[in-house]
N, C-alpha and C positions, 0 to 999 in steps of 0.2 A: 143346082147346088142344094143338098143336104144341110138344111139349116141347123139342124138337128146334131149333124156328124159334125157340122163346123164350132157348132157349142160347146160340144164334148173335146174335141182335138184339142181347140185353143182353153177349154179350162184344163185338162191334163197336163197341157205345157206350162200352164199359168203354172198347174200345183209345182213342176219340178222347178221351175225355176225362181219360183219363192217360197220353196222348201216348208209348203204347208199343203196339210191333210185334211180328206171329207170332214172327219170333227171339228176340226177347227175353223173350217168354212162355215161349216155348221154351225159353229158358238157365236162366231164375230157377226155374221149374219141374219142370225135370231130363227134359222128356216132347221124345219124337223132335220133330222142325220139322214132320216131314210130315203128323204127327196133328193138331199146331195146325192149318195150312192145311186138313184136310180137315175139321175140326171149323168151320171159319170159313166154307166153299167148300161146306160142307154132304154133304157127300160122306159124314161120317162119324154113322152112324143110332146115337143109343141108345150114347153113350160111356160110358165105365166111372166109375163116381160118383169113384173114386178118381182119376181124372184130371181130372173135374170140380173136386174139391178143389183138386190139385196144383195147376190155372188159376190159380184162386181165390186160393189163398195167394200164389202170383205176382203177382195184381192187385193184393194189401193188401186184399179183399173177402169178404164173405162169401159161403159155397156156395150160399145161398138167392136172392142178389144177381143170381150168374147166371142161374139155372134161374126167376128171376122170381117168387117164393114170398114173395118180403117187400116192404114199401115203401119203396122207394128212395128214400134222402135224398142231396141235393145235396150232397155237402160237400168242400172241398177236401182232396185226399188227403194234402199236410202238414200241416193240422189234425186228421183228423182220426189223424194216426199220433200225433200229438204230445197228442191229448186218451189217445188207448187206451193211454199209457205210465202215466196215473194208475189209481189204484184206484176202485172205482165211486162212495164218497164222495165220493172229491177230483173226480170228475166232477162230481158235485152241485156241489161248490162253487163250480167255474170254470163253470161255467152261470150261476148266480146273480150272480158276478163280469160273464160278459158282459151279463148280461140288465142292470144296470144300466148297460152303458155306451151300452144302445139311445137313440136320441136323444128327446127329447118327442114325444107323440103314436105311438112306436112300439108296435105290439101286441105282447106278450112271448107267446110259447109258450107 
């Protein structure tokens, strides 16, 4: 496995699907523009975990998210900022909340 190619994939996916750009990676993350673009252009081997994070925490994602180490879940990035503001109970609960509003015949989780 291409650690490297798997950084890049999953931050390109990350960008499309929360519809944000190398500058603005750039800004929210505090890291120069020209390391995003080389991290993305591939040019950059083997980046510093800490900048990895830095990404990360700019996407709203976890460090595993990118480096491809966990199973990615689909979920809208206002939901799920707005679920991670509860405590891991009150998570439990608002699960249960949605889980009944599946309609008949839906398979629950």
């Amino acid at each position: 496995m291409d650690v490297n190619a798997e950084l890049r994939k999953n931050l390109e996916r990350l960008m499309l699907d929360r519809d944000i750009n190398a500058p603005e990676i750039a800004r929210k993350s505090g890291l120069n523009r020209r390391m995003v673009y080389d991290i993305i252009e591939g040019r950059s081997q083997s980046p510093k975990v800490e900048t990895v994070f830095k990404i990360a925490a700019a996407m709203s994602v976890e460090p595993a998210e990118l480096l491809g180490i966990e199973p990615k879940v689909s979920l809208h990035p206002a939901l799920a900022e707005l679920i991670q503001q509860y405590p891991q109970d009150e998570q439990e609960r608002l699960a249960r909340a949605l889980a009944a509003l599946l309609p008949p015949g839906a398979k629950e989780p």
